[in-house]
C-alpha positions in Angstrom: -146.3 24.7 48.6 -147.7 21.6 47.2 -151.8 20.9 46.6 -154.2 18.3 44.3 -157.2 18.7 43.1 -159.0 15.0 41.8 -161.3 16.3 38.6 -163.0 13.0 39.0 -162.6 9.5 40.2 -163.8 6.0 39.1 -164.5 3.8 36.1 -166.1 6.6 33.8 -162.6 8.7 34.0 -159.3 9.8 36.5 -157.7 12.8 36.3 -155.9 14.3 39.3 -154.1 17.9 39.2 -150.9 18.1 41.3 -149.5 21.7 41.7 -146.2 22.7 43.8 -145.3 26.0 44.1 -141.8 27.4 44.4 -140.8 31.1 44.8 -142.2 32.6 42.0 -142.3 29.1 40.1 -145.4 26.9 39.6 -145.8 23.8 37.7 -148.8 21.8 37.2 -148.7 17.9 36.7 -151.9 16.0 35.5 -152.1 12.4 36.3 -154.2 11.1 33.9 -156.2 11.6 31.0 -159.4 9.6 31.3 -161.6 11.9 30.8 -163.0 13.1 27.7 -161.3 15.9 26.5 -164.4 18.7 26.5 -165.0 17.3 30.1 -161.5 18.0 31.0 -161.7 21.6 29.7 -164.8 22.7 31.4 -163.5 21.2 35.1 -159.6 22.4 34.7 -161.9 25.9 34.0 -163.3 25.0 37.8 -160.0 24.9 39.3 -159.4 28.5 37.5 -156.7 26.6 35.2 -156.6 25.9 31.5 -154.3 23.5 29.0 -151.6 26.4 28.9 -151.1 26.2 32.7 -150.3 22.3 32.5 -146.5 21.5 32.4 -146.9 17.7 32.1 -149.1 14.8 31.9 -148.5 11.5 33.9 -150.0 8.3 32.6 -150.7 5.3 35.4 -151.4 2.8 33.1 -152.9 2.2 29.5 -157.0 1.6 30.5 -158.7 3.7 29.0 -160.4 5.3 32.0 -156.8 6.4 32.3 -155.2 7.0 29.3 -158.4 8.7 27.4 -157.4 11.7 25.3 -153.7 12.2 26.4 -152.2 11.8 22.9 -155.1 14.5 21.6 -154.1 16.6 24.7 -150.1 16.5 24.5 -150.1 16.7 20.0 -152.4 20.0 20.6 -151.1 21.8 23.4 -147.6 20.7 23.2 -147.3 19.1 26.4 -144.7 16.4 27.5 -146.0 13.3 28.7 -144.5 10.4 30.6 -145.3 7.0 31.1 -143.7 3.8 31.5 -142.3 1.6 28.2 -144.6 -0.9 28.7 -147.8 1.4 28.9 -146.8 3.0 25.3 -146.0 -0.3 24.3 -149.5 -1.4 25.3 -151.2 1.5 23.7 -149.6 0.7 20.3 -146.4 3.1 20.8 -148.3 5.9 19.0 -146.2 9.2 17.4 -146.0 11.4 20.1 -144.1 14.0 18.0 -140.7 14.2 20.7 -143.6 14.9 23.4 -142.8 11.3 25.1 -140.8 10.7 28.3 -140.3 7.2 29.5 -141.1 6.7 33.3 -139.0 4.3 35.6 -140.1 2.7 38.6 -137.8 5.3 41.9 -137.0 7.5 39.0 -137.2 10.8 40.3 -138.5 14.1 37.8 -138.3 17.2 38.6 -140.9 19.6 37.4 -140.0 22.9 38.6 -141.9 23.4 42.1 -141.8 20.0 42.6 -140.9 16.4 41.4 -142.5 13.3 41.1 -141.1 9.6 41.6 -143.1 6.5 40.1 -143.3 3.0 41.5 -144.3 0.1 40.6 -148.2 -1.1 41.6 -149.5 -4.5 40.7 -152.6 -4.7 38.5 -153.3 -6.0 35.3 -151.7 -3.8 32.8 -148.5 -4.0 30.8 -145.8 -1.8 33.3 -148.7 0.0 35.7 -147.1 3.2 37.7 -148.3 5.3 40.7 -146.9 8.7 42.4 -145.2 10.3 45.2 -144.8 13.7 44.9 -142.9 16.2 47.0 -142.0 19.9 47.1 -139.2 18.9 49.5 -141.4 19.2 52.7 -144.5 18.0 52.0 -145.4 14.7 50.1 -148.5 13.5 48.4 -148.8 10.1 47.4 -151.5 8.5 45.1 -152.4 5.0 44.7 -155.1 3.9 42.5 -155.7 0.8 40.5 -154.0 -1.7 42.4 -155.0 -5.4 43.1 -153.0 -5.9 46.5 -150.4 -3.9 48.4 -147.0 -5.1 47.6 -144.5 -3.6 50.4 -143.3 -1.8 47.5 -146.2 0.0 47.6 -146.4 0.3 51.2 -142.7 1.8 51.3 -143.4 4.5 48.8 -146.0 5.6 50.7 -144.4 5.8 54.5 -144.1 9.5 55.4 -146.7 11.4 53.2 -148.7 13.9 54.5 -151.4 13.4 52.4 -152.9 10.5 50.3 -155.0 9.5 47.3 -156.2 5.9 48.1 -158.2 3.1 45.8 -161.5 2.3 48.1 -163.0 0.3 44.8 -165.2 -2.0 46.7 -167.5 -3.6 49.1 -166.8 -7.2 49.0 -170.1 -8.0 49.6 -171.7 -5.7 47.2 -169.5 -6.9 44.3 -170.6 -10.4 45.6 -174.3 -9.7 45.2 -174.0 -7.5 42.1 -174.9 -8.5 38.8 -171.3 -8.6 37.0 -170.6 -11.7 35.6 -168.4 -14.1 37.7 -165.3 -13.4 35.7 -165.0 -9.6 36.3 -166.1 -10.2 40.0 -162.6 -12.4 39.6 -160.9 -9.7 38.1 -161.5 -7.3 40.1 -161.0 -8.8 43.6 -158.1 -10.5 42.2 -154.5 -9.9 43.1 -154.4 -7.3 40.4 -157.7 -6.3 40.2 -158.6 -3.3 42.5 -158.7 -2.8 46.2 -161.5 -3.5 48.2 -162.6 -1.3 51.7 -161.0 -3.0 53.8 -157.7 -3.5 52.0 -157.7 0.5 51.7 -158.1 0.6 55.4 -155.5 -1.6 56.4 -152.8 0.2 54.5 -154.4 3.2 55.7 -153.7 1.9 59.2 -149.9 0.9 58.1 -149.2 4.4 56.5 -151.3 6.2 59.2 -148.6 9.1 61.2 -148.9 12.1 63.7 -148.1 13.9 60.0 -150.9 12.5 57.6 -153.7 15.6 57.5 -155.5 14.4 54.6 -156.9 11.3 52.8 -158.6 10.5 50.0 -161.1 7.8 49.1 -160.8 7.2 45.0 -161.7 5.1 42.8 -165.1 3.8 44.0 -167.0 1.5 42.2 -170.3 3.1 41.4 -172.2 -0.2 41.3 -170.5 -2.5 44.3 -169.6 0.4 46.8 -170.9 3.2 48.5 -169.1 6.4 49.4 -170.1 6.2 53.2 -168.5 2.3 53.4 -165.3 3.6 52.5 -165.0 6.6 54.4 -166.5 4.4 57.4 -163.1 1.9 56.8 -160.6 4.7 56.4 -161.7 6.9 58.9 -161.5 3.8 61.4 -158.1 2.7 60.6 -157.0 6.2 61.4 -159.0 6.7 63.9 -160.4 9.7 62.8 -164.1 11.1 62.6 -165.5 9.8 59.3 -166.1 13.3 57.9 -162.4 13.9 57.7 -162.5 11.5 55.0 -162.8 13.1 51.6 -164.8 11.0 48.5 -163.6 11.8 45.3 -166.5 12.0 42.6 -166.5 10.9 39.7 -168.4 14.1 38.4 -166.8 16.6 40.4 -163.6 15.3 41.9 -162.7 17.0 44.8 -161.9 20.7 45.8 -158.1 21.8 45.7 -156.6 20.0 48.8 -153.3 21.4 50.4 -151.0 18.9 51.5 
């Protein structure tokens, strides 16, 4: 059995629990460590979890609404961690006391109920990694922080059942906000973030009789609005709007089976 759980979503902090089940066997991934470490605590305690039932940390990328606190967390609870070289080389390759595992784009990891495979997502970090991960039936895929969608992207993602998507922005709203021209650049750039529509269409590529669950994340709290994005998605995939799920970036989401 294989279920998430987003602990929050969006430029204040990401943190996503991923938890596959096996026999007797669970493991617990957390992708992501951007939010602050007390904040962490109290809403792994909502999911009924605490740091002792984490096998692993996955790091995306080296911003630090990603990264955060995942050195504090891995050096004090003795958990491994994996990124990609160039995300510890951005971070200042910090002592990680034997804790650190280097991640590979297609590389698969297994992690006892399930395993995990990176690839490659273009944004504007040093070696910037997403997730598919599968129990051997059922596969989740996540893909936040990216500027475009490569059809690298797009091929990691054919076949999941359920699906953690960035819906960052209204272009529109980013136009008319008050962010200075060059982060309005930035962030509707090629590897900036994905707007609404962008979400949608790969929505609409990736969309199959098997997909039961998608996930809005990522929204920009200033040039979106949760009901724009779930609008796009749920149109793509032709489904009724309120089977589109929002991740918050104060409560995440529920636990969501995929």
């Amino acid at each position: 059995m294989l279920r998430f759980r987003n602990l929050g979503s969006g430029s204040s902090g990401n943190a996503t629990l991923v938890e596959g089940s096996s026999g007797l066997s669970t493991s617990r991934l957390l992708i992501d460590c951007g939010l602050g470490i007390r904040v962490l605590e109290k809403r792994l305690a909502l999911a009924g979890l605490a740091w002792g039932d984490i096998d692993a940390l996955f790091i995306t990328h080296e911003h630090s609404d990603h990264i955060g606190c995942a050195q504090q967390v891995a050096l004090r609870h003795r958990i491994p961690v994996w990124m990609s070289g160039g995300t510890f080389q951005a971070i200042g390759e910090p002592d990680f006391d034997g804790l650190l595992n280097l991640a590979h784009d297609l590389q698969t990891v297994a992690l006892g109920g399930f395993e995990f495979r990176p690839f490659t997502v273009p944004h504007d970090a040093r070696e910037p990694l997403q997730l598919r991960c599968s129990d051997g039936a059922r596969h989740l895929g996540v893909a936040t922080d990216l500027g475009h969608v490569s059809g690298h992207v797009t091929a990691q993602l054919q076949g999941c059942h359920a699906l953690m998507l960035e819906s960052n922005h209204d272009p529109e709203l980013l136009a008319l906000s008050r962010y200075p021209d060059f982060l309005k650049r930035r962030v509707s750039g090629r590897l900036g973030h994905l707007a609404n529509h962008a979400a949608a269409e790969l929505a609409r590529t990736l969309r199959h009789p098997g997909l039961g669950c998608v996930v809005a994340a990522h929204l920009s709290e200033r040039n979106n609005l949760p009901e724009l994005a779930r609008a796009g998605l749920a149109a793509a995939l032709e489904w009724q709007p309120e089977q589109i799920i929002v991740a918050d970036p104060r409560h995440g989401t529920d636990w969501l089976p995929v």
